[in-house]
C-alpha positions in Angstrom: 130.3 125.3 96.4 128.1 122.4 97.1 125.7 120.1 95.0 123.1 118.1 96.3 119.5 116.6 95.8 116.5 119.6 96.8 112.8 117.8 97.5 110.2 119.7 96.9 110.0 122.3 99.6 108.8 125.9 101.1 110.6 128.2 103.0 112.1 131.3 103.7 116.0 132.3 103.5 117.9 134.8 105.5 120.1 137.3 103.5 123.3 136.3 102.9 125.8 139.2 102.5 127.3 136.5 99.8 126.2 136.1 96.0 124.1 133.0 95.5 124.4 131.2 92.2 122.4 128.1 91.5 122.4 125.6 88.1 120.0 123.1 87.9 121.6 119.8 86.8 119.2 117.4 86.4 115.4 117.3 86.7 112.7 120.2 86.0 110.6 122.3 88.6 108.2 125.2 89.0 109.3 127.6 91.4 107.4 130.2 93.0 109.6 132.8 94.5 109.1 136.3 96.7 111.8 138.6 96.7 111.0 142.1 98.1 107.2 141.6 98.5 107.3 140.7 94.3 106.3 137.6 93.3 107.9 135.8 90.5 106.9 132.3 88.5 109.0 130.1 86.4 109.9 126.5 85.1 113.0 125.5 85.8 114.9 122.8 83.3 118.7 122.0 83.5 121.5 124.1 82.3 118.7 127.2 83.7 120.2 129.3 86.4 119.3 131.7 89.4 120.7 134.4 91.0 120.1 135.9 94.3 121.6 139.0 95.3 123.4 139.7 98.4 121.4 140.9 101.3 117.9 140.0 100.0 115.7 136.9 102.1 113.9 135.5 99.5 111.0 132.9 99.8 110.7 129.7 97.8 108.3 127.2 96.5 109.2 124.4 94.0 107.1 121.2 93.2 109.4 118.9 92.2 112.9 117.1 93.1 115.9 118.6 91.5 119.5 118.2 91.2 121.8 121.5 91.8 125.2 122.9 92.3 125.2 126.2 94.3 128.1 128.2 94.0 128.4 131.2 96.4 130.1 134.4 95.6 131.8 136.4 98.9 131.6 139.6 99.0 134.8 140.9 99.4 135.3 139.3 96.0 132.4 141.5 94.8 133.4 145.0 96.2 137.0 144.2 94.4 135.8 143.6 91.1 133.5 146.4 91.1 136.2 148.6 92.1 138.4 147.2 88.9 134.9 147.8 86.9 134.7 151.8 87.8 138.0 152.5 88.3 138.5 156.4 89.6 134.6 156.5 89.8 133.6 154.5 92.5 130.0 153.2 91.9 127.8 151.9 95.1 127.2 147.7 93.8 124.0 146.5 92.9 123.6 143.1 92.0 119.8 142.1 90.7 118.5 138.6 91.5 117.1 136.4 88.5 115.4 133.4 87.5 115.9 131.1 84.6 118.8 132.3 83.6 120.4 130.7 80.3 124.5 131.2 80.4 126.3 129.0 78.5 129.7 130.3 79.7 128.8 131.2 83.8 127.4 127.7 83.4 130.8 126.2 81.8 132.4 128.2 84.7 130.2 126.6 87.7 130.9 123.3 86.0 134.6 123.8 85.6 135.2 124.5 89.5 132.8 121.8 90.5 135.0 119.5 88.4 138.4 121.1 90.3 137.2 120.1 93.5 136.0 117.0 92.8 139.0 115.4 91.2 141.8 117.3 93.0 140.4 120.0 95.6 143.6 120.1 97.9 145.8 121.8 94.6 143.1 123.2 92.6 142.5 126.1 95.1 144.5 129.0 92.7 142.8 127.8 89.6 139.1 127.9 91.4 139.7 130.8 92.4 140.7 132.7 88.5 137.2 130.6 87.6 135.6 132.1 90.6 136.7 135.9 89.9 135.5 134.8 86.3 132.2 133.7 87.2 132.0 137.1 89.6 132.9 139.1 86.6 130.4 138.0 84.4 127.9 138.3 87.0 128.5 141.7 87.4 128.8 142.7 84.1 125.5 141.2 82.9 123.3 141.3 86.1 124.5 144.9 88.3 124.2 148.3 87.9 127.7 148.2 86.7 126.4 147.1 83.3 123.8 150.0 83.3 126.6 152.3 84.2 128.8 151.4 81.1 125.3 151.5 79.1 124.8 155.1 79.8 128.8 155.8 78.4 128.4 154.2 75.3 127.3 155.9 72.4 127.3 154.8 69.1 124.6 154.8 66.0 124.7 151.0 66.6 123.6 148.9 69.8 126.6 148.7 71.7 127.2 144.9 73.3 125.9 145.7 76.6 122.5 146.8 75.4 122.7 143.7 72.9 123.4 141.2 76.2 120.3 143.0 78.5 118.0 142.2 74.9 119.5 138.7 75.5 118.7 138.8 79.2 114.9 139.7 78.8 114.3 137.4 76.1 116.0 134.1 77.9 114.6 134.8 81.4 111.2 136.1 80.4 110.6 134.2 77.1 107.4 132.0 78.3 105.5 135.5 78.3 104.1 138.0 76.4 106.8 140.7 75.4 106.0 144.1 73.9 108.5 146.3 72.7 109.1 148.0 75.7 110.1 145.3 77.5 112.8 144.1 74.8 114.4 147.4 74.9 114.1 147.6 78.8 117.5 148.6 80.2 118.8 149.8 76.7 118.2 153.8 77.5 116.8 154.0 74.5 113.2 154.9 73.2 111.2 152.0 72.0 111.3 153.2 68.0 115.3 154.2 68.5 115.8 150.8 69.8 114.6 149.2 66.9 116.0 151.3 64.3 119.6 150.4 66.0 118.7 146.8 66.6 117.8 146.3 62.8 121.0 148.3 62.0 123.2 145.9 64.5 122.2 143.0 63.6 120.2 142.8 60.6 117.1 141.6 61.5 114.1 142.9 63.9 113.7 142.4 67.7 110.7 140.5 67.0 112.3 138.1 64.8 115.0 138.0 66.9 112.3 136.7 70.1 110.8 134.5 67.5 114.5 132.7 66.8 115.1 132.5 70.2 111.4 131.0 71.3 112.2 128.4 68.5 115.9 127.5 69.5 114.8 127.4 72.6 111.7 124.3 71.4 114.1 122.7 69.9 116.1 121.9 72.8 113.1 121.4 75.1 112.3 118.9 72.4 115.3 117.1 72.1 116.3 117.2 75.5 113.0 116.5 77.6 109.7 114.4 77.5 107.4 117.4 77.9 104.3 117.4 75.2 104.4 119.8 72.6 101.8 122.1 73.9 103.7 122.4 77.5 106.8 123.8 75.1 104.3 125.9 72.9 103.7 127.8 76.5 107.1 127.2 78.2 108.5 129.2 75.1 105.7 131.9 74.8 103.7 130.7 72.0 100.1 131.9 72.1 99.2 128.1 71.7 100.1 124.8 69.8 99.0 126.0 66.5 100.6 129.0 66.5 104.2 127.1 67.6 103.8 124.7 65.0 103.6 127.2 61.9 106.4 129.2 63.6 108.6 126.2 64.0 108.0 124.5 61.0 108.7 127.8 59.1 112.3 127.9 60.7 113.3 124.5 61.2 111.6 123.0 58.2 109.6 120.2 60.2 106.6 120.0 62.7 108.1 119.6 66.3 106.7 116.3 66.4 108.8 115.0 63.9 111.8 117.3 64.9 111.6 115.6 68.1 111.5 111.7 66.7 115.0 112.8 64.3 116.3 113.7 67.3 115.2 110.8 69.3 116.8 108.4 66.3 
């Protein structure tokens, strides 16, 4: 693990045959990145996080200095947990790279063995390691084929919590765009219309309402938490524009961001 102060920069990476795990601590960034000849684009705030799969270069842009802790997984590690994952059936690991990534919990767990090393590192070495298989396993179990595998087992006349958690995925890492049904139930196995008839059966309430929850918690933390103008969040959360963000947001909150944000300031 390591943390340290990235300037705005370009370049390439070799392929590691380790995970790579970034959190952004402090400060916000665009970052243009190329991983297998696909180009992908997104704003980076803290608390976000990236993955980058083992044996993929990848090429990066970002315009702006940022504060990180990378945490890399080896992949010995990997290979063992995957084995505990399929058991008698051995599965060939794939791990799939992201961007923007919100985690609360792998997030607690790259904080917690950042804060092991720093105040003790020469006895902490058994517990960052549990927190390291911890943060491997969830890894896996959200962002591999491993999670797909246990997707196609379950079977139930509800969503089962593996198809709920890839609904999760899209909508944090892809929320600043524009996302049909199909790409909500992407991953689930599932036809668009049998997706939503189980999603409104799981959890009550639509996909789309769902997004729109999610767009606004979302705003409300970019509000709270950062100096970017209102219409930056209206796009940075997939609003079609300012308008549109403030009738949706004063719907759910019960306030216009703008005075949502000066509460929160007080």
């Amino acid at each position: 693990m390591s943390t340290q102060v990235e300037e705005l920069n370009e370049g390439t990476f070799l392929a590691s045959p380790h995970l790579f795990v970034s959190l952004i601590r402090s400060g916000s960034t665009k970052v243009i990145c190329n991983i297998k000849a696909q180009e992908y684009s997104v704003n980076l705030h803290p608390g976000q996080l990236n993955i980058l799969a083992p044996g993929e270069p990848v090429h990066l842009k970002w315009d702006r200095c940022v504060h990180t802790t990378h945490l890399y997984l080896r992949a010995p590690l990997l290979a063992e947990i995957a084995a505990d994952f399929c058991g008698d059936d051995p599965l060939p690991l794939e791990i799939f790279s992201r961007l923007g990534l919100v985690d609360p919990l792998l997030e607690g767990l790259i904080n917690a063995i950042g804060e092991a090393l720093e105040l003790d590192p020469e006895r902490s070495h058994l517990y960052v390691e549990n927190l390291a298989r911890a943060a491997a396993c969830r890894v896996l179990s959200k962002h591999s084929n491993l999670r797909l595998s246990q997707n196609a087992q379950e079977s139930s006349s509800e969503l089962s919590k593996s198809q709920i958690a890839c609904f999760r995925e899209v909508v944090e890492t892809r929320m600043n765009q524009k996302l049909s049904l199909a790409d909500l139930a992407e991953g689930s196995g599932l036809s668009t219309g049998h997706f939503s008839h189980l999603f409104k059966r799981t959890t009550g309430s639509t996909p789309y309402q769902h997004l729109l929850q999610s767009r606004v918690q979302r705003a409300r933390y970019l509000l709270a938490k950062t100096r970017m103008s209102v219409s930056q969040i209206a796009a940075e959360c997939g609003f079609s524009d300012q308008i549109h963000f403030t009738r949706a947001f004063s719907k759910i909150v019960g306030q216009p961001p703008a005075a949502y944000r000066k509460l929160a300031a007080d």
